[in-house]
C-alpha positions as a printed Julia matrix, in Angstrom:
439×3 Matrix{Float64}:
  10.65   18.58  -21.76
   9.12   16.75  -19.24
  10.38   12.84  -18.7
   8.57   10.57  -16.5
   9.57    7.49  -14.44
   6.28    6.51  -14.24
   5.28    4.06  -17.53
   1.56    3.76  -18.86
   0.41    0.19  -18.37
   0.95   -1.15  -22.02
   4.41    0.65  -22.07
   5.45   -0.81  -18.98
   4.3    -4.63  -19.6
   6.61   -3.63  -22.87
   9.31   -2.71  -21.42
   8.74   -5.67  -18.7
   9.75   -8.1   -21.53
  13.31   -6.62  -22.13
  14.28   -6.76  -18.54
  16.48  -10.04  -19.07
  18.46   -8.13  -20.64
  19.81   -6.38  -17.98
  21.26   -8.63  -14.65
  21.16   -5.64  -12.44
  18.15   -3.73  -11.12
  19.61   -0.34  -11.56
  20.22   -0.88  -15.11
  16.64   -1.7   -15.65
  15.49    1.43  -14.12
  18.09    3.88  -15.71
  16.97    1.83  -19.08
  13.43    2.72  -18.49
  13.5     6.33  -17.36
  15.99    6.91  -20.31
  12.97    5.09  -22.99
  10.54    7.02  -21.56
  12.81   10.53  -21.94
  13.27    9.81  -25.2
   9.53    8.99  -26.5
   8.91   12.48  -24.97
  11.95   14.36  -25.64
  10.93   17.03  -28.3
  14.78   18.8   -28.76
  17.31   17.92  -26.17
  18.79   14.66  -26.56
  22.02   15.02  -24.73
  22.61   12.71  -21.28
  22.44   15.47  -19.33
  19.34   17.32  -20.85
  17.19   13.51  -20.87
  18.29   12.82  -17.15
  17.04   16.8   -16.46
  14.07   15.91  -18.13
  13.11   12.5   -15.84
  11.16   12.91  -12.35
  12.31   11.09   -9.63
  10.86   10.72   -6.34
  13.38   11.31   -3.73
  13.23    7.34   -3.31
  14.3     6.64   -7.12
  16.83    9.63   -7.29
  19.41    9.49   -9.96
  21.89   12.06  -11.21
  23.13   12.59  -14.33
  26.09   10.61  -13.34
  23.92    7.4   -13.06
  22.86    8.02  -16.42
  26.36    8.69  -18.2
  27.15    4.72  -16.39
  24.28    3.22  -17.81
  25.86    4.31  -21.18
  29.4     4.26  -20.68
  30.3     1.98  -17.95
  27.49   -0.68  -16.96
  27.59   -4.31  -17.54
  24.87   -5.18  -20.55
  25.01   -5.83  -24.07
  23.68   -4.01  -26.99
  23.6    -7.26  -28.92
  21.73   -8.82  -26.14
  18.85   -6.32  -26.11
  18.44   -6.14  -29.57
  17.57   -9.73  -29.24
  14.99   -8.8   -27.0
  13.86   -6.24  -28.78
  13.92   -8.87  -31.63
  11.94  -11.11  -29.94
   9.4    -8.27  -28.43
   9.13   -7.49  -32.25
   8.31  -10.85  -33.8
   5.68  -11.69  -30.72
   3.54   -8.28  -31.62
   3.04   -9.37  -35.24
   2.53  -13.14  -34.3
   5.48  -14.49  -36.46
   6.13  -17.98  -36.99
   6.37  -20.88  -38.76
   5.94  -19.99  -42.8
   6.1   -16.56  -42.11
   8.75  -13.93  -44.2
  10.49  -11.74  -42.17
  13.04   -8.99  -44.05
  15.91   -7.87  -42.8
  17.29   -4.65  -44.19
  20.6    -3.41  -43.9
  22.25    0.11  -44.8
  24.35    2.58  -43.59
  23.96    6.4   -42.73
  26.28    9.38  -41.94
  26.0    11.21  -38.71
  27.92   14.8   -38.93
  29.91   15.28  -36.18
  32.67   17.85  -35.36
  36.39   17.83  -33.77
  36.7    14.37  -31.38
  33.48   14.74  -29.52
  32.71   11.49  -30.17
  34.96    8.41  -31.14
  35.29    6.88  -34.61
  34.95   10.75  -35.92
  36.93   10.75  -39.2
  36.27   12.7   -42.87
  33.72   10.42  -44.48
  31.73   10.32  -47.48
  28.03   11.82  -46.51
  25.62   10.75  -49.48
  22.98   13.42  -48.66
  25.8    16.3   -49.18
  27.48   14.46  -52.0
  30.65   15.01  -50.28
  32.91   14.21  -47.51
  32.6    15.38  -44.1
  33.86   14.91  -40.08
  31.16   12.44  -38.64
  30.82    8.77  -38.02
  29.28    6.13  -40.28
  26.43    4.09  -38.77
  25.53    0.58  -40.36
  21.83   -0.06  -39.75
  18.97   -2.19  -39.8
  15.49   -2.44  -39.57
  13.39   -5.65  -39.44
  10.01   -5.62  -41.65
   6.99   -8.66  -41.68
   4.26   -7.18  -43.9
   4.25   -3.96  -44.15
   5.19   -3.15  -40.59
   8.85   -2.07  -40.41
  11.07   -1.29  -37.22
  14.91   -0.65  -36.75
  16.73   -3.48  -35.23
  20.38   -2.76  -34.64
  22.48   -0.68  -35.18
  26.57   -0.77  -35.2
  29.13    2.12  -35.92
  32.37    1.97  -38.37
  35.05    2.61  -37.67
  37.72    3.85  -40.46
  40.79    1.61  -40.5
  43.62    3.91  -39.89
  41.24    4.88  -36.57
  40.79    1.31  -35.68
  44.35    0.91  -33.6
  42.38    3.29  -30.71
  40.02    0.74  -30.17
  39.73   -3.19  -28.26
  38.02   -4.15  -31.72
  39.96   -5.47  -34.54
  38.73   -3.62  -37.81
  35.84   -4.44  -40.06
  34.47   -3.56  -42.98
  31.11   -2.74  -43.29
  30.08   -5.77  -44.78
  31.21   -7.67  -42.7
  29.49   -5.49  -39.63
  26.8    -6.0   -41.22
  27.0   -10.04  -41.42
  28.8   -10.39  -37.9
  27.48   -8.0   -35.88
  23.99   -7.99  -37.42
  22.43  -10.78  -39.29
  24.2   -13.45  -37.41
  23.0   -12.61  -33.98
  19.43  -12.69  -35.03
  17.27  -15.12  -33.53
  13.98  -16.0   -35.85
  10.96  -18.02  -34.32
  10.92  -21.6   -35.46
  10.28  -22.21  -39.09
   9.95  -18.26  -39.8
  12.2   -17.39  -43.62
  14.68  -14.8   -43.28
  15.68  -12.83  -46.23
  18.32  -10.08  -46.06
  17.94   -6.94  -48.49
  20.94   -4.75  -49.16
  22.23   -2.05  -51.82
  24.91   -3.14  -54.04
  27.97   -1.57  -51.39
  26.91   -4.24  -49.34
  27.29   -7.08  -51.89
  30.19   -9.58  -51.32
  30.34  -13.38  -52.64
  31.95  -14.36  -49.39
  29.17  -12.11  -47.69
  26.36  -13.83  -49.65
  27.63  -17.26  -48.69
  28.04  -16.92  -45.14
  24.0   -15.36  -45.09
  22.94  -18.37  -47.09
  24.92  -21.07  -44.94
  22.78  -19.37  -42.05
  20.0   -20.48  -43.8
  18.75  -17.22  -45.28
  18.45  -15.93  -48.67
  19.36  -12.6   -50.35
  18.15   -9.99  -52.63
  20.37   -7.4   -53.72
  21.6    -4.88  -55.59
  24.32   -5.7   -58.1
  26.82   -3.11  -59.78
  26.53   -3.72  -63.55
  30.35   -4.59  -64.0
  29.61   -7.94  -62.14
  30.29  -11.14  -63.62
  27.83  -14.17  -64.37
  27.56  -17.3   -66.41
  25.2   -19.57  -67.49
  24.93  -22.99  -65.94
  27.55  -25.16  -67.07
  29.23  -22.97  -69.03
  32.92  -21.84  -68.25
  32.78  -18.25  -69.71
  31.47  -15.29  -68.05
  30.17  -12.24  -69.43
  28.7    -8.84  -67.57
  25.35   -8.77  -66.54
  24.55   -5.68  -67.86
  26.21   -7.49  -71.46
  24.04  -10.83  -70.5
  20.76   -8.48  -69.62
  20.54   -6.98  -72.84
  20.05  -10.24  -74.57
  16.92  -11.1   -72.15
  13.33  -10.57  -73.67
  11.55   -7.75  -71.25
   7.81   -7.56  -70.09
   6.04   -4.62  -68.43
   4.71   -5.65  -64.64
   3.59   -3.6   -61.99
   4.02   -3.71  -58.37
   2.25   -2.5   -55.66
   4.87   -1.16  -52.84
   4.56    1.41  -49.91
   1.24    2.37  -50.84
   2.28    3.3   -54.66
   2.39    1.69  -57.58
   5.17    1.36  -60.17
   5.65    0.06  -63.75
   8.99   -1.49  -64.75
  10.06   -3.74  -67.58
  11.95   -6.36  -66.1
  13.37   -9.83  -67.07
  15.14  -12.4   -65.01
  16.98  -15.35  -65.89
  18.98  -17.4   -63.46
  22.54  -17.84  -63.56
  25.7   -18.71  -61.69
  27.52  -16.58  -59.7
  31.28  -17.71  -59.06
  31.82  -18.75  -55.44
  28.06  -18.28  -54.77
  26.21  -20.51  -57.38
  23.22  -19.95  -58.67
  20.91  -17.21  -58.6
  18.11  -15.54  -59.84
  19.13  -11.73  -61.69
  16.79   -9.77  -61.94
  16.91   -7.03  -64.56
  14.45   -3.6   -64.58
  14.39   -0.93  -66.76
  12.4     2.7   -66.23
  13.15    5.16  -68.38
  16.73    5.36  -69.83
  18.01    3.27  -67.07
  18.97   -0.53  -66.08
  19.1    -2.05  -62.65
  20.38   -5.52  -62.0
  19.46   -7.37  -58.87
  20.09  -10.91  -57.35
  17.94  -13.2   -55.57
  19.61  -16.33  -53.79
  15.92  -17.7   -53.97
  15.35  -18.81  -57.06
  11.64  -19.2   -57.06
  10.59  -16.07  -56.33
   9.44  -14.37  -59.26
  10.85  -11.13  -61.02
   7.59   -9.11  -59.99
   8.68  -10.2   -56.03
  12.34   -9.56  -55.85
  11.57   -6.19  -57.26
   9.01   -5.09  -54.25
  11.34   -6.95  -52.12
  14.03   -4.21  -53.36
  11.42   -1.34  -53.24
  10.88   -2.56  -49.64
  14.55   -1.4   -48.84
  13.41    2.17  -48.88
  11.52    2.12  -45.58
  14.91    1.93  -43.69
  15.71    5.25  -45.0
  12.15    6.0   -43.5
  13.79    4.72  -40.74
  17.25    6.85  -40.09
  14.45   10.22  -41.3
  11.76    9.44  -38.22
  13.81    7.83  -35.95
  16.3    11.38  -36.2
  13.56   13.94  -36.07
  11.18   12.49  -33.63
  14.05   10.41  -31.38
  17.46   12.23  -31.94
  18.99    9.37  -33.51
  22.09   10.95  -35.29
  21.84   14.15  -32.35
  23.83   12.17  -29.55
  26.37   13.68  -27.6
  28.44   11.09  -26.74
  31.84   10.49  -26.18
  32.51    6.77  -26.58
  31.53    3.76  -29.37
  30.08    1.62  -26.76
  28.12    4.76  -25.26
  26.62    5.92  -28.65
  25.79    2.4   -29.75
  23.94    1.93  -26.58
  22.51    5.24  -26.92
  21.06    4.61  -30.58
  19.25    1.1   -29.66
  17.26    2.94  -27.01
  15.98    5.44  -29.93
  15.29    2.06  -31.55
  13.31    0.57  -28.83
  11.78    4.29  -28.7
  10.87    4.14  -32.49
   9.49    0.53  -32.17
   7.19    0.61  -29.12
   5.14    4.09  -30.13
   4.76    2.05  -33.56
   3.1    -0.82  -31.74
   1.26    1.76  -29.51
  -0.12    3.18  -32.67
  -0.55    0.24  -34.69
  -2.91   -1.07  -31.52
  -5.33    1.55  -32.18
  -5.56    1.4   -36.5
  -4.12   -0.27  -39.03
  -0.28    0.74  -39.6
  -1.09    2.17  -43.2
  -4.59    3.08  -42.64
  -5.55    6.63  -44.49
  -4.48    8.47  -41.66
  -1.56   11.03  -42.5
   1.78    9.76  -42.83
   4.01    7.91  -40.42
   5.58   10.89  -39.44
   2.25   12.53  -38.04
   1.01    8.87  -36.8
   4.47    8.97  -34.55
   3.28   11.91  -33.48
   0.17   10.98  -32.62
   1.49    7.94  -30.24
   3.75   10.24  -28.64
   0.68   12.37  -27.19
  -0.84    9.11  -26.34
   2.08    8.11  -24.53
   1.82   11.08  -22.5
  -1.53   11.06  -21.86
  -1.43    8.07  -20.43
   1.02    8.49  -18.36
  -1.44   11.29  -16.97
  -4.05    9.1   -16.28
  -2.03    6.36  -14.98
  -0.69    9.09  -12.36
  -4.0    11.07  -11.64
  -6.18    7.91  -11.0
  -3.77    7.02   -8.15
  -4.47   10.35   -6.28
  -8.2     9.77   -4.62
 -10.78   12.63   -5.84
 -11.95   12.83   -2.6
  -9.45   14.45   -0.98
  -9.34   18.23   -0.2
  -7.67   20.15   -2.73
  -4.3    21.23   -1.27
  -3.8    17.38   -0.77
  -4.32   16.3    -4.23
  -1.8    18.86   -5.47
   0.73   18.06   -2.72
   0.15   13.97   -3.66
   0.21   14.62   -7.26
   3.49   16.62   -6.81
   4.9    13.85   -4.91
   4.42   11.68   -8.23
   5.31   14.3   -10.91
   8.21   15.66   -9.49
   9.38   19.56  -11.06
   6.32   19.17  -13.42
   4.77   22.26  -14.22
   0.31   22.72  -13.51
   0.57   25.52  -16.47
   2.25   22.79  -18.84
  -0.41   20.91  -17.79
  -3.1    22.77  -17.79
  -2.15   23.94  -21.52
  -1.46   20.3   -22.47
  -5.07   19.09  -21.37
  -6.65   21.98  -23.17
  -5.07   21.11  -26.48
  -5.55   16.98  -26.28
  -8.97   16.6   -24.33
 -10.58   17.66  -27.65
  -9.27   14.63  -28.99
  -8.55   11.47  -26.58
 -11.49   10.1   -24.9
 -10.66    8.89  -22.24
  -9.27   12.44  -21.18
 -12.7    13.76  -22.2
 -14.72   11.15  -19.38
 -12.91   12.42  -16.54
 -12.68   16.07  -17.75
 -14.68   16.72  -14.45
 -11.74   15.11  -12.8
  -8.52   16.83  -14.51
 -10.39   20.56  -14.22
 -10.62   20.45  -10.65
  -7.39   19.17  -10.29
  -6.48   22.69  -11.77
């Protein structure tokens, strides 16, 4: 792997804009190199393999050690650069006032073995239908149109585990409202609506998202309770479904369309008040959902729930192309830190990509489109160091400067690199001239 300290100009006016997060210089540096490992990482996403990975001039020298600080022992918030990153987000799609932004919250299982890392404990793992040693990760990812990013991200911690630890225990619902949606900063007079499963549903949870100011749309088991207004009886709403007349509508969402027959009625909720259900039926089967809004139609609270999906789009990418559940770390703190730098790694080669086309334009899927921005990335980190190194100069000094500002980086790497990507990126193919004799 080869990691740079060096940042291609659009990356680095990026990363400029987190900065505040971060009151000490050396943070912002180890928080940059470590970004920049981690767009190009390929495999190795332990501390010590990343820091391996980053040049340093002798002048900007770090060890490992520095590295396993920035994680474990430096003074800076997660919380506080999610809001950054937040902010960073919301500024690249121009949101504000009238504008819907979705927040979407979920959980995930990272496998883990013995006590490498804290918070290890037998839980359930959904994608093995069973239980295994690992942690549980609550999630989020923030979506305006049909651009979607993570946000934060906060591990769970089992009760009978929670005496090791400073924090008092939480459920994940209430992770999710605390430590999630509450810190979230919109832009003036921009809607928040938060989009869960039904594990996530709680009345108390509900109200305490709607006396922020935002609505819900959810998921509800079909045991759950509801009543008409006025009324002092309460029936199912699976029972009070069944009685609703059904129309077919179809929706438009992630690029596919699907064809439900749905019907809504609204309804009272004990503890919560009123809200919209929403019921769907494809096939054989019944889903009930709940929308605090009550004037959004049936047809929108169901894309709004189809919508959920692209966090599991999420926790897929952001693991294969970032490492996101492939830490080796030892402590909470340290792996939450960890994961909101493969968030900030997910979200800026989006916007690098989205720059160049638009986000769902007929171009292969995101996976390959994250690919793409990852070769961009390190293209222009080429350029950005090459054009510094004067073609003038004889030969032997051009390699000795350009080794002086791509320290342990190997001429066959990139000889082989700028054979396979010239073909494509232009502005590797105007200086060809340049590159060739540089090898």
């Amino acid at each position: 792997m080869l990691g740079v300290t060096r940042l291609p100009p659009w990356f680095k006016q990026a990363l400029s804009t987190l900065e505040p997060a971060f009151s000490d210089s050396r943070n912002v540096d180890s928080f940059k190199h470590l970004v920049s490992a981690l767009i190009l990482a390929e495999t190795q996403w332990t501390v010590s393999e990343l820091s391996e990975g980053i040049s340093r001039p002798d002048e900007d020298a770090k060890s490992r050690r520095a590295y396993d600080y920035f994680f474990g022992g430096a003074n800076w918030s997660t919380t506080d650069l999610a809001k950054y990153h937040a902010e960073y987000v919301f500024d690249q799609l121009q949101v504000g006032a009238d504008d819907d932004v979705l927040l979407h919250i979920d959980d995930t299982f990272a496998e883990k073995t013995g006590d490498a890392t804290d918070g290890v404990a037998r839980l359930y793992n959904p994608v093995a239908a069973e239980t295994e040693l690992g942690n549980k990760l609550v999630t989020s990812c923030l979506q305006v149109g049909d651009v979607y990013v993570p946000y934060l991200a906060r591990m769970y911690v089992p009760e009978d585990l929670a005496p090791d630890f400073d924090e008092p225990f939480k459920k994940k619902t209430e992770i999710a409202v605390e430590d999630i949606v509450t810190p979230l900063q919109l832009p003036a007079g921009a809607a928040l609506t938060v989009v869960f499963d039904s594990a996530y549903y709680g009345d108390e949870r509900v109200v305490a998202i709607q006396d922020q100011g935002h609505d819900v749309v959810c998921r509800l088991k079909s045991d759950k309770h509801v009543s008409l207004q006025d009324v002092v009886w309460t029936q199912r709403v699976d029972a009070r479904a069944s009685t609703l007349e059904y129309e077919s509508t179809t929706i438009t969402v992630r690029g596919k369309e699907k064809t439900y027959d749905i019907a809504s009625e609204v309804v009272k909720i004990e503890d919560v008040g009123p809200v919209k259900i929403v019921a769907s039926k494809t096939d054989d089967t019944t889903r009930h959902y709940l929308s605090t809004d009550l004037g959004r139609s049936a047809a929108e609270i169901l894309e709004l729930v189809e919508h959920r999906w692209n966090i599991e789009t999420v926790h897929e990418e952001s693991n294969a192309k970032f490492g996101f559940k492939q830490y080796q770390l030892e402590r909470k703190q340290a792996i939450e830190r960890y994961i909101q730098l493969v968030f900030l790694a997910w979200t800026l080669v989006t916007f690098a990509e989205r720059a160049n086309v638009p986000f769902w334009e007929e171009r292969g899927g995101l996976s390959v489109r994250l690919d793409h921005a990852k070769e961009a990335y390190l293209v222009e980190t080429l350029l950005e160091i090459t054009e510094e190194v004067p073609p003038s100069l004889p030969r032997a000094e051009r390699r000795e400067q350009l080794h002086e500002l791509v320290c342990e980086f190997s001429w066959s790497s990139f000889a082989s690199f700028f054979l396979t990507v010239s073909k494509t990126y232009t502005p590797l193919n105007e200086r060809s001239g340049f590159y060739t004799s540089l090898i």
